[in-house]
Residue frames as qw, qx, qy, qz and C-alpha x, y, z in Angstrom:
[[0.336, 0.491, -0.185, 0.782, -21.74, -3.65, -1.90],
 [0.328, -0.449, -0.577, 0.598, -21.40, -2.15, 1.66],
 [0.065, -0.972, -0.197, -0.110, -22.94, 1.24, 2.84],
 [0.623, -0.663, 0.071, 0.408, -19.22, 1.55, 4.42],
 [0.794, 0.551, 0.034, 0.255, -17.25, 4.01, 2.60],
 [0.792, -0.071, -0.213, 0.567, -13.33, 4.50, 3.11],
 [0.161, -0.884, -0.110, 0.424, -12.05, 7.82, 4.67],
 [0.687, 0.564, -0.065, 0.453, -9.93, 9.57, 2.17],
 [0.553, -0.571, -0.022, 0.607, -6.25, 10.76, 3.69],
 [0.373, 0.920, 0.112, 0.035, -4.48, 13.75, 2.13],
 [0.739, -0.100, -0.048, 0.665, -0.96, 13.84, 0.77],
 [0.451, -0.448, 0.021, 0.772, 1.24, 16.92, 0.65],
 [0.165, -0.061, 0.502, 0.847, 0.80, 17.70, -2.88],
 [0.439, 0.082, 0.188, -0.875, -2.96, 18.19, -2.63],
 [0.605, 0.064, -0.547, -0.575, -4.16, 15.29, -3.68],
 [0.578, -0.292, 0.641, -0.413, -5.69, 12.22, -1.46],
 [0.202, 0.192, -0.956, -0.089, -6.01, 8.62, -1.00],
 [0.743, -0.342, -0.210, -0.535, -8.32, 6.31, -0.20],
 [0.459, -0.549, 0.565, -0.411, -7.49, 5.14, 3.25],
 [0.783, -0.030, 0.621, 0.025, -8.47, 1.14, 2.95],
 [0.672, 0.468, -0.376, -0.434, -7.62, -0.61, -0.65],
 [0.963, -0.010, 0.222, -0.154, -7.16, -3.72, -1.74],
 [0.077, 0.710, -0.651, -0.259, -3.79, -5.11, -2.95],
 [0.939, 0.214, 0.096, -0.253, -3.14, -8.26, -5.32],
 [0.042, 0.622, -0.776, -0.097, 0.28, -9.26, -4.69],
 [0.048, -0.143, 0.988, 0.019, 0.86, -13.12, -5.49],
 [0.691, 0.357, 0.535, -0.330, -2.47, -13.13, -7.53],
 [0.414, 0.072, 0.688, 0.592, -1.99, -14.71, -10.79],
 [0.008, 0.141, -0.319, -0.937, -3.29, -12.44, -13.82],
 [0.251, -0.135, -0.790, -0.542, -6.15, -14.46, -14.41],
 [0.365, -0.493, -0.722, 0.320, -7.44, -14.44, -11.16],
 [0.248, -0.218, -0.141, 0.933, -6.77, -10.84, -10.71],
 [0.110, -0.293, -0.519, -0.796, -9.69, -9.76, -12.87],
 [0.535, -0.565, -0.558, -0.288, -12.40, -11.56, -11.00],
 [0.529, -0.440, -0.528, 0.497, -11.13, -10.75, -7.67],
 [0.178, 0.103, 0.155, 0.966, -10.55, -6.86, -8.93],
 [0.295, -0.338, -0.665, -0.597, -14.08, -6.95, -9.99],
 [0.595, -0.469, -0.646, 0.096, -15.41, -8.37, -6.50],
 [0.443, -0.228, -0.274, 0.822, -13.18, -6.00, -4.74],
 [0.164, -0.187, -0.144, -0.958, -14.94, -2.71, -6.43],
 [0.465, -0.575, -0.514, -0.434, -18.57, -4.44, -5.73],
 [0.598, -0.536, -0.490, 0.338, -17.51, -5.06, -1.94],
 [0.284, -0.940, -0.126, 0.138, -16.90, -1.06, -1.76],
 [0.703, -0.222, 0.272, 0.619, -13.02, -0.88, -2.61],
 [0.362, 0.908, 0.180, -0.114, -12.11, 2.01, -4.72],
 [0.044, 0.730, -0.670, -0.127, -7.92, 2.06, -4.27],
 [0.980, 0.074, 0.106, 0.150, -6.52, -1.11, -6.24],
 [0.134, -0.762, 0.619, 0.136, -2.47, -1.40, -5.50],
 [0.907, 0.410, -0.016, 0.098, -0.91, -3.35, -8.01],
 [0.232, -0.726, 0.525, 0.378, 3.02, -3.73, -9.55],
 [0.439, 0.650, -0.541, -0.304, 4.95, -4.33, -12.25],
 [0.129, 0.291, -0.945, 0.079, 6.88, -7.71, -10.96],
 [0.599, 0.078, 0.592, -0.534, 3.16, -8.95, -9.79],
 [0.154, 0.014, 0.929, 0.337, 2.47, -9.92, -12.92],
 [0.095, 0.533, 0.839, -0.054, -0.98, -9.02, -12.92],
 [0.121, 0.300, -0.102, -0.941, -0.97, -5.21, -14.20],
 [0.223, 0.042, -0.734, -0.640, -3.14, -6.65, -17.20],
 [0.233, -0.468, -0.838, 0.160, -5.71, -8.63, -15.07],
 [0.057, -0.572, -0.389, 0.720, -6.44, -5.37, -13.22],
 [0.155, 0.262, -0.174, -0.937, -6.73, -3.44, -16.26],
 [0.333, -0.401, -0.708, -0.476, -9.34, -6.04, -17.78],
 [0.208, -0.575, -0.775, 0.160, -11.26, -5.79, -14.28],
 [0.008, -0.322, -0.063, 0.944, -11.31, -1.60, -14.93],
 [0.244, 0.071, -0.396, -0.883, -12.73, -1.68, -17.94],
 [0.352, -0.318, -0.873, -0.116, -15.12, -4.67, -16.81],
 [0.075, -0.477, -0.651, 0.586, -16.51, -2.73, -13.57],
 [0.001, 0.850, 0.307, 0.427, -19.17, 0.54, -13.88],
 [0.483, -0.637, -0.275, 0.534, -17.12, 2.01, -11.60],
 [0.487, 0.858, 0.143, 0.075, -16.24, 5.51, -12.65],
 [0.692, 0.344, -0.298, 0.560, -12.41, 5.90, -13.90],
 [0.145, 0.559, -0.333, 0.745, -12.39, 9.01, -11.40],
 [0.733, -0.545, 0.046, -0.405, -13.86, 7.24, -8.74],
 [0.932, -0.132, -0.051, 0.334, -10.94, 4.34, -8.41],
 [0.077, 0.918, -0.383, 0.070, -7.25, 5.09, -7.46],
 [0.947, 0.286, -0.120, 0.086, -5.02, 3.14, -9.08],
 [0.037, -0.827, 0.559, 0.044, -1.16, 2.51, -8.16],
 [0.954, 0.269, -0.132, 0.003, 1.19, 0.67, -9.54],
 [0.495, -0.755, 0.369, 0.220, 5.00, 0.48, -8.74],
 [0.383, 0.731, -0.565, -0.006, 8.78, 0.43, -10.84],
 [0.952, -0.245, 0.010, 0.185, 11.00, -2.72, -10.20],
 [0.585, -0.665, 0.350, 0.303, 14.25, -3.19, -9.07],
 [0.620, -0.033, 0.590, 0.516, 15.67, -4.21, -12.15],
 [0.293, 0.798, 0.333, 0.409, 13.57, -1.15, -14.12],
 [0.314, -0.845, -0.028, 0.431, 15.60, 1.58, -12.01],
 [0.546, 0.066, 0.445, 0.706, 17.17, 4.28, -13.50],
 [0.210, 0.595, 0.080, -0.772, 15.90, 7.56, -15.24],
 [0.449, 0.295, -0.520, -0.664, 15.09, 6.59, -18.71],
 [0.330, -0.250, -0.889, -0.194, 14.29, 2.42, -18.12],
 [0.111, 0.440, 0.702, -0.549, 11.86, 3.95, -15.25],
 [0.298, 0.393, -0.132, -0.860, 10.34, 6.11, -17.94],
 [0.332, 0.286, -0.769, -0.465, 10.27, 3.18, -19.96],
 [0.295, -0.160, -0.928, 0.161, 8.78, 0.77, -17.63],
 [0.227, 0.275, 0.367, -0.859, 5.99, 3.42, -16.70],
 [0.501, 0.374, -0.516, -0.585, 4.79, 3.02, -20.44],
 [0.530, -0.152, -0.826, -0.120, 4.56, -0.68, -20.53],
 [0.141, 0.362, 0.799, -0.458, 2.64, -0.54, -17.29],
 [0.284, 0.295, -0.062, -0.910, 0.32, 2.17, -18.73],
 [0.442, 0.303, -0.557, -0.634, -0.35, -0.32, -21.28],
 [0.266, -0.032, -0.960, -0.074, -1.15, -3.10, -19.58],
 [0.031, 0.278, 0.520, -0.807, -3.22, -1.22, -17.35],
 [0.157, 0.601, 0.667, 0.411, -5.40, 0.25, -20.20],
 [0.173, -0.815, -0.416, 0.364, -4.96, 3.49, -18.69],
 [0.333, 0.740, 0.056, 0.582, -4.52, 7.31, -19.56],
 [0.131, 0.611, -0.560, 0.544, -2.78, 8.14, -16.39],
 [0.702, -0.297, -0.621, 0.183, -2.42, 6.69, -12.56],
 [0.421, -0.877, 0.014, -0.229, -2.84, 8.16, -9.03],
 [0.500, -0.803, 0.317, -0.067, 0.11, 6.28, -7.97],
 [0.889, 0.327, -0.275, 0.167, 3.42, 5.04, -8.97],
 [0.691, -0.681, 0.244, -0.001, 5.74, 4.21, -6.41],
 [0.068, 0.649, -0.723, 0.228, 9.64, 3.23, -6.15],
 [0.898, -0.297, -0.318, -0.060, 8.91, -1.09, -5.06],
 [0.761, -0.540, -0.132, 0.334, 12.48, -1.11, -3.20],
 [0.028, -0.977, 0.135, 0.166, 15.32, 1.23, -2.32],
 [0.952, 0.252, -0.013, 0.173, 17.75, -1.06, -3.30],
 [0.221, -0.919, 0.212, 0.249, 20.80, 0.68, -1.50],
 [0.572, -0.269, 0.580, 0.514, 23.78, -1.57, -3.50],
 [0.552, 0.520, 0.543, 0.360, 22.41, -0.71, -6.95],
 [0.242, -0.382, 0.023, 0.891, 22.24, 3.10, -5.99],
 [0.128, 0.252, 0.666, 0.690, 19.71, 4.20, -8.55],
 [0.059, -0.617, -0.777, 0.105, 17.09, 5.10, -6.57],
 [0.195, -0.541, -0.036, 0.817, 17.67, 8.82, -6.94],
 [0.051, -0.215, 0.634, 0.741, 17.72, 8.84, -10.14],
 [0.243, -0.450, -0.818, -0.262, 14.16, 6.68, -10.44],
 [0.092, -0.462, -0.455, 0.755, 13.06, 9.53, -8.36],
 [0.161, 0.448, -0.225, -0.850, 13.91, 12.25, -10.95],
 [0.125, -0.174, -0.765, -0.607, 11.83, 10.23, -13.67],
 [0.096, -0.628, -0.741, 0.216, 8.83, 9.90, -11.04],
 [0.035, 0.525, 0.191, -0.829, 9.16, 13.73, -10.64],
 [0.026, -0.240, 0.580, 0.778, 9.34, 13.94, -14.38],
 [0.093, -0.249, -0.962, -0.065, 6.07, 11.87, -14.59],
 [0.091, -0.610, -0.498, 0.610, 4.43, 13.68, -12.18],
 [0.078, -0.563, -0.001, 0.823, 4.88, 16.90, -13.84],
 [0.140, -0.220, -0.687, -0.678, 3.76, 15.52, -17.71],
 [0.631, -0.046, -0.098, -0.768, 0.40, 14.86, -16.16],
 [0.744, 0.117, -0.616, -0.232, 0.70, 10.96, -16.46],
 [0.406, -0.300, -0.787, 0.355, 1.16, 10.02, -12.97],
 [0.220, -0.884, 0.005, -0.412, -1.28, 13.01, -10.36],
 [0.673, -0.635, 0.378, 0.000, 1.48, 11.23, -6.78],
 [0.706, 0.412, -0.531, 0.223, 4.37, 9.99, -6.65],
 [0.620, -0.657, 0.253, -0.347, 5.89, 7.73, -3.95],
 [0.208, 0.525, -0.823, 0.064, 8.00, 5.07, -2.46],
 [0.943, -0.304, -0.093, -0.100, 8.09, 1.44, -0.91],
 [0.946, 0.010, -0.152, 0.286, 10.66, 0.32, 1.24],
 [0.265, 0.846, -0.067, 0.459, 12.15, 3.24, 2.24],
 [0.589, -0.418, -0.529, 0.445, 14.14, 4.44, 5.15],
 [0.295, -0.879, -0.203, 0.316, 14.36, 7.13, 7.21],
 [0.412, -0.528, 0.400, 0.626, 18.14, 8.13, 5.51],
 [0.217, 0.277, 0.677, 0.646, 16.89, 7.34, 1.96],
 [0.020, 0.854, 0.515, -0.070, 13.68, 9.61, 2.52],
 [0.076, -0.914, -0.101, 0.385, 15.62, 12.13, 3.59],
 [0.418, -0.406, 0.491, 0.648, 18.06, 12.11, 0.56],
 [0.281, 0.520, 0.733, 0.336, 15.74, 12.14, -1.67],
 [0.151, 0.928, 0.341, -0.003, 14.35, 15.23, -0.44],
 [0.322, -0.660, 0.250, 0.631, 18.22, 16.76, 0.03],
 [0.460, -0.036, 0.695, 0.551, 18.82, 15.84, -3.64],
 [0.080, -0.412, -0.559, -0.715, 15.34, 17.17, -5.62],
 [0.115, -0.180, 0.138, -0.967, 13.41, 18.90, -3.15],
 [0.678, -0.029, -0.292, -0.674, 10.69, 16.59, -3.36],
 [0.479, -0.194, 0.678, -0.522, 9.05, 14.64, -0.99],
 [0.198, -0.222, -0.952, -0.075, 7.52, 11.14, -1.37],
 [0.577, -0.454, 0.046, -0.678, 3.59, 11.87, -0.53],
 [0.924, -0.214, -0.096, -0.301, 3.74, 8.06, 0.57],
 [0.373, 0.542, -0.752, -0.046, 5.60, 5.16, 1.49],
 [0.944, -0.176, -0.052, -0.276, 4.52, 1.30, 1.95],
 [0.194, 0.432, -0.834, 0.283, 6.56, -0.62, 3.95],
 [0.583, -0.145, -0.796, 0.072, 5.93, -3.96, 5.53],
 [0.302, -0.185, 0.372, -0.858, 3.84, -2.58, 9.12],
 [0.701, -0.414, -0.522, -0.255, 1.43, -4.98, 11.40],
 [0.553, -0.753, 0.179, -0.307, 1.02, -4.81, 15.37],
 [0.841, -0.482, -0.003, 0.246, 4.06, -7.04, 15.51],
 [0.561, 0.089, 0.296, 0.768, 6.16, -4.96, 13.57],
 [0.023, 0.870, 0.385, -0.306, 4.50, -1.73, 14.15],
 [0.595, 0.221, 0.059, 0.770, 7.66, 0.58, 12.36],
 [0.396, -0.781, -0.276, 0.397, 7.02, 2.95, 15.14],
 [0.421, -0.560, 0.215, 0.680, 10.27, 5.45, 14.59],
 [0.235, 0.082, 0.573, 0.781, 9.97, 5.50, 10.50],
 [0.126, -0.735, -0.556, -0.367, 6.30, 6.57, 10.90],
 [0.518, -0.615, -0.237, 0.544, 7.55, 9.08, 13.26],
 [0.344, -0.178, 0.503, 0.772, 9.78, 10.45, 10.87],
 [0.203, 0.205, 0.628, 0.723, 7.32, 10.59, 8.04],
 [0.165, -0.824, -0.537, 0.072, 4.61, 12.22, 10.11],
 [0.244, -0.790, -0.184, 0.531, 6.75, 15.09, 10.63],
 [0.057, -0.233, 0.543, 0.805, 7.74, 15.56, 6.97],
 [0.317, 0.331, -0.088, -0.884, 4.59, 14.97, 5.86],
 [0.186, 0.246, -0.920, -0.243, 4.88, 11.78, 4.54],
 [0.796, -0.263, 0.306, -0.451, 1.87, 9.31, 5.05],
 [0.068, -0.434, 0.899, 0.009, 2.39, 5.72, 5.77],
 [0.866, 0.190, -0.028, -0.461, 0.88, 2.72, 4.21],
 [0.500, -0.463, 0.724, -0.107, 1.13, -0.86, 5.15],
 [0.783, 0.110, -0.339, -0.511, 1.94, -3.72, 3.51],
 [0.493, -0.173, -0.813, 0.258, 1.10, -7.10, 5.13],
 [0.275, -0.512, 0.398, -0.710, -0.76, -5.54, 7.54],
 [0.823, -0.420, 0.169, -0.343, -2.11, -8.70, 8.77],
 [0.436, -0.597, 0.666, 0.101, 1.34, -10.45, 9.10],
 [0.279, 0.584, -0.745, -0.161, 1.33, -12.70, 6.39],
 [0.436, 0.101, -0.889, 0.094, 0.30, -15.88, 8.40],
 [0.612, -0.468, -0.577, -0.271, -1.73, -17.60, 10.90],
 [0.512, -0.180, -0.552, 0.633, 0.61, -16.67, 14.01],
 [0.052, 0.040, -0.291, 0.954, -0.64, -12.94, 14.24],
 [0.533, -0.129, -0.349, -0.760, -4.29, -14.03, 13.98],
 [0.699, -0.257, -0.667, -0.015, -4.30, -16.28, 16.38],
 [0.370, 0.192, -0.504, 0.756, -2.82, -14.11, 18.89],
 [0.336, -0.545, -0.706, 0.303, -4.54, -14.13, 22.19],
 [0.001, -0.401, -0.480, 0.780, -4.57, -10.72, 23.05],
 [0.020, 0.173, -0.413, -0.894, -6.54, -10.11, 19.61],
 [0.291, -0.268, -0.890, -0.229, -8.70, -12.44, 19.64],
 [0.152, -0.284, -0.482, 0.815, -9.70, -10.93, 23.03],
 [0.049, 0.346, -0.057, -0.935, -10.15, -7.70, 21.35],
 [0.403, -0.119, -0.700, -0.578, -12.47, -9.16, 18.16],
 [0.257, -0.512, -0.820, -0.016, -14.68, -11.16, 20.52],
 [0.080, -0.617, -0.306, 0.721, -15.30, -7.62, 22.35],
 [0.357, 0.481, -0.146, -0.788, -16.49, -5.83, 19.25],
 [0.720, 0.200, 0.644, -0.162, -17.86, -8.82, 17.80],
 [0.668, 0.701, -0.177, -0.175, -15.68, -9.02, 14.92],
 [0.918, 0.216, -0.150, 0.298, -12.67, -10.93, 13.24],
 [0.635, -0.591, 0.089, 0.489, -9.47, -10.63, 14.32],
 [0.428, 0.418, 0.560, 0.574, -8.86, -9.40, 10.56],
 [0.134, -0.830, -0.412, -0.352, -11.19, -6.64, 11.08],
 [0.528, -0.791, -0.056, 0.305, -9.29, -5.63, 14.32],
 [0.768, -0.121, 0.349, 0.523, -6.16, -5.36, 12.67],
 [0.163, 0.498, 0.427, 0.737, -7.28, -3.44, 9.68],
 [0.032, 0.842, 0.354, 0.406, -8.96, -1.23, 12.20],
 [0.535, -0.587, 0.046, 0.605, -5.77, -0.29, 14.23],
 [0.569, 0.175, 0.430, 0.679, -4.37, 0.54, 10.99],
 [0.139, 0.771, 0.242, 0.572, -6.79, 2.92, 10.19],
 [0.484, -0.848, -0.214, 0.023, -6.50, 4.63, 14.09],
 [0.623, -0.361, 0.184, 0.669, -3.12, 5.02, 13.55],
 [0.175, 0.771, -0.086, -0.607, -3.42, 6.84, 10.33],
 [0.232, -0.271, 0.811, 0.465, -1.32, 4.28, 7.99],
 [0.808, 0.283, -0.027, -0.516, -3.37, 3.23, 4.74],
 [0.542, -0.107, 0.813, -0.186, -4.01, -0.35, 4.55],
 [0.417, 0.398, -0.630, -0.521, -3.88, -2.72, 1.56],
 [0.629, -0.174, 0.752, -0.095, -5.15, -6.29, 2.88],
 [0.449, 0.167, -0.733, -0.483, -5.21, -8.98, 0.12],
 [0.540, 0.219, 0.732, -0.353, -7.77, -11.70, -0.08],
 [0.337, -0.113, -0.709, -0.609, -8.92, -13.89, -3.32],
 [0.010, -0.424, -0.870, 0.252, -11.76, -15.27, -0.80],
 [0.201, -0.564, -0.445, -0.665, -14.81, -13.57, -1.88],
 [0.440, -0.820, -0.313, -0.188, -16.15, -13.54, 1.66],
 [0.758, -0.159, -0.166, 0.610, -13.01, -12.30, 2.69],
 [0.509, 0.197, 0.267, 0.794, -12.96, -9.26, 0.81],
 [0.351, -0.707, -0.462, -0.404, -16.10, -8.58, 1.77],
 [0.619, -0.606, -0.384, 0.318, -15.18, -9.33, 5.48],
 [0.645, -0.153, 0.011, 0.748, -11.89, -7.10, 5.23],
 [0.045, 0.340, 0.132, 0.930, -13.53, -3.64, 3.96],
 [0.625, -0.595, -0.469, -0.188, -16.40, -4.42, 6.64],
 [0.652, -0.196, -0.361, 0.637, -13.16, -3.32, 9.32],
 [0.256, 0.171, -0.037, 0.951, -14.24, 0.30, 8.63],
 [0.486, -0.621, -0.219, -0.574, -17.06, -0.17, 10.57],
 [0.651, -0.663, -0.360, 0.080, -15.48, -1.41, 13.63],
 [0.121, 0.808, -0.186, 0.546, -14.03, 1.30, 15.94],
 [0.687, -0.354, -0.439, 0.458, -11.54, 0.00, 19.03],
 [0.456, -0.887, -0.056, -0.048, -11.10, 2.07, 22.13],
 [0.000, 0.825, -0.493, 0.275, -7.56, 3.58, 23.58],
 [0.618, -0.470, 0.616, -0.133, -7.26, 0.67, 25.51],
 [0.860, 0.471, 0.174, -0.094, -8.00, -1.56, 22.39],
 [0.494, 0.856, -0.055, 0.143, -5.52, 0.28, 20.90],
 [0.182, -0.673, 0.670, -0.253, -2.60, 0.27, 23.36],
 [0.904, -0.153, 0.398, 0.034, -3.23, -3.81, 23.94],
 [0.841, 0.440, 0.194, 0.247, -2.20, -4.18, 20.29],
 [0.089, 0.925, -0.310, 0.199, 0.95, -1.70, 20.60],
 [0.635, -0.575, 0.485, -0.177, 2.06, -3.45, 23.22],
 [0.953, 0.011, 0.272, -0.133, 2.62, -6.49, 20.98],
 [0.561, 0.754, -0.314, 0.135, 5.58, -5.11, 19.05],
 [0.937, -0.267, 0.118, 0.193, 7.97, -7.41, 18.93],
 [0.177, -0.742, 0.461, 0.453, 10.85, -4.74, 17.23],
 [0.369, 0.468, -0.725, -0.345, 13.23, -6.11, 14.59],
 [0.279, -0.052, 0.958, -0.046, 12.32, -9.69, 15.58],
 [0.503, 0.491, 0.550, -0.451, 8.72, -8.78, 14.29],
 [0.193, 0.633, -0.436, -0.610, 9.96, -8.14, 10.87],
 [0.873, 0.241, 0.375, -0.198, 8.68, -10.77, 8.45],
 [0.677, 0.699, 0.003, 0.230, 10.45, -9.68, 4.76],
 [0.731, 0.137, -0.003, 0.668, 13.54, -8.41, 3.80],
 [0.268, -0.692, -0.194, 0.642, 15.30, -5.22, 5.61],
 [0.361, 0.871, 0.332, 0.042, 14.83, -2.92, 3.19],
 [0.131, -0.900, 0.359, 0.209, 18.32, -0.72, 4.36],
 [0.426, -0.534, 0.715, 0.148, 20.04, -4.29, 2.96],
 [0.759, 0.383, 0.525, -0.051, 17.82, -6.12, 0.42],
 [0.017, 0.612, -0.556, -0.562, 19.27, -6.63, -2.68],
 [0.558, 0.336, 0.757, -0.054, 17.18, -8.49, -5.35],
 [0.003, -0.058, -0.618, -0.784, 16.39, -8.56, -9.14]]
């Protein structure tokens, strides 16, 4: 375990995050345990999970398996597209719960906004509902926009504390993190390190790593934090996981910081599906 330990950010509703965590999309269930497990020794304390990952269960064996204490981890999990709705989101909160092995969760999120299904309102009002039993302490989105944020808040009054959308230095989502800075909103990436070998290789990063003698990984994850956005990287590589929470010790300079700005490549940088258009079970 590192000496390095994440900053914690603070949402609206008084309650806070831990700034770096670890996420375990497209880890199989079985894997999810041991990597969970690693992830707490290497310093990790927010594990972001979901429902359609498949791997709610894994995580909950690697809770009860760590000595971490329950109030020391912050857990978040997230509704599918096909669980929307005010009663199946109620319903599909419960069967996470259970696979989890938990007695409530710091975070349960909205996975997409799904604009053709229309439902997402509604899966709001159950989050709110949630919120208010006790069984969830945040409530938040993924995938949002700027127009769906702000219905949400025209409709129930209630802000998202969060919202994770796809965000890395070539896709930077400049204007929506605009937006949610001035409502309060914080912003939290996923992919932050693009997904692939093209944004790690990228000359002006490299650069930037050999100048603070660290990975280009490490750079990446520590724009993230200089911006403000919490940061989910995934890694099953043991020294990976290590390497990747080891980013909150390196600290880049204004100029550092403006190289990688510079690199946004707009909508072209955009890896996944546009959230204002996606439409998936």
């Amino acid at each position: 375990m590192t000496n390095l330990v994440s900053p914690e950010l603070s949402f609206h509703d008084g309650n806070s995050i831990p700034q770096l965590g670890y996420g375990v999309w497209k880890v199989e269930d079985d894997v999810a345990t041991d990597v969970v497990v690693q992830a707490f020794a290497a310093g990790y304390r927010h594990i972001d999970t979901a429902r359609i990952y498949g791997n709610e269960e894994g995580v909950g064996r690697a809770i009860a398996a760590t000595d971490v204490p329950r109030e020391d981890m912050f857990i978040t999990t997230k509704v599918w597209n096909a669980d929307q709705g005010y009663e199946s989101t109620l319903s599909a909160f419960d069967a996470s719960m259970e696979r989890l092995g938990l007695e409530y969760l710091d975070l349960y999120l909205i996975h997409w906004l799904q604009p053709k299904q229309g439902k997402y309102v509604d899966t709001w009002k159950a989050l709110i509902e949630l919120q208010k039993s006790g069984r969830v302490k945040s409530i938040g989105v993924c995938n949002f926009t700027v127009e769906a944020l702000a219905e949400l808040e025209e409709a129930t009054g209630v802000l998202p504390v969060i919202n994770q959308v796809e965000t890395h230095p070539y896709f930077p989502q400049t204007e929506l993190r605009e937006f949610e800075a001035s409502k309060g909103i914080l912003h939290q990436s996923w992919s932050p390190l693009g997904q692939g070998s093209e944004l790690l290789a990228d000359p002006a990063l490299v650069a930037i790593a050999e100048k603070h003698n660290a990975t280009v990984a490490q750079v990446v994850i520590a724009w993230h934090l200089a911006l403000g956005n919490v940061v989910i990287p995934k890694s099953v590589t043991p020294s990976r996981i290590v390497e990747n929470h080891a980013g909150l010790g390196v600290t880049l300079d204004e100029s550092d910081i403006a190289a990688i700005n510079a690199l946004d490549k707009g909508a072209a940088g955009r890896i996944a599906a546009d959230p204002a258009v996606s439409d998936f079970a």
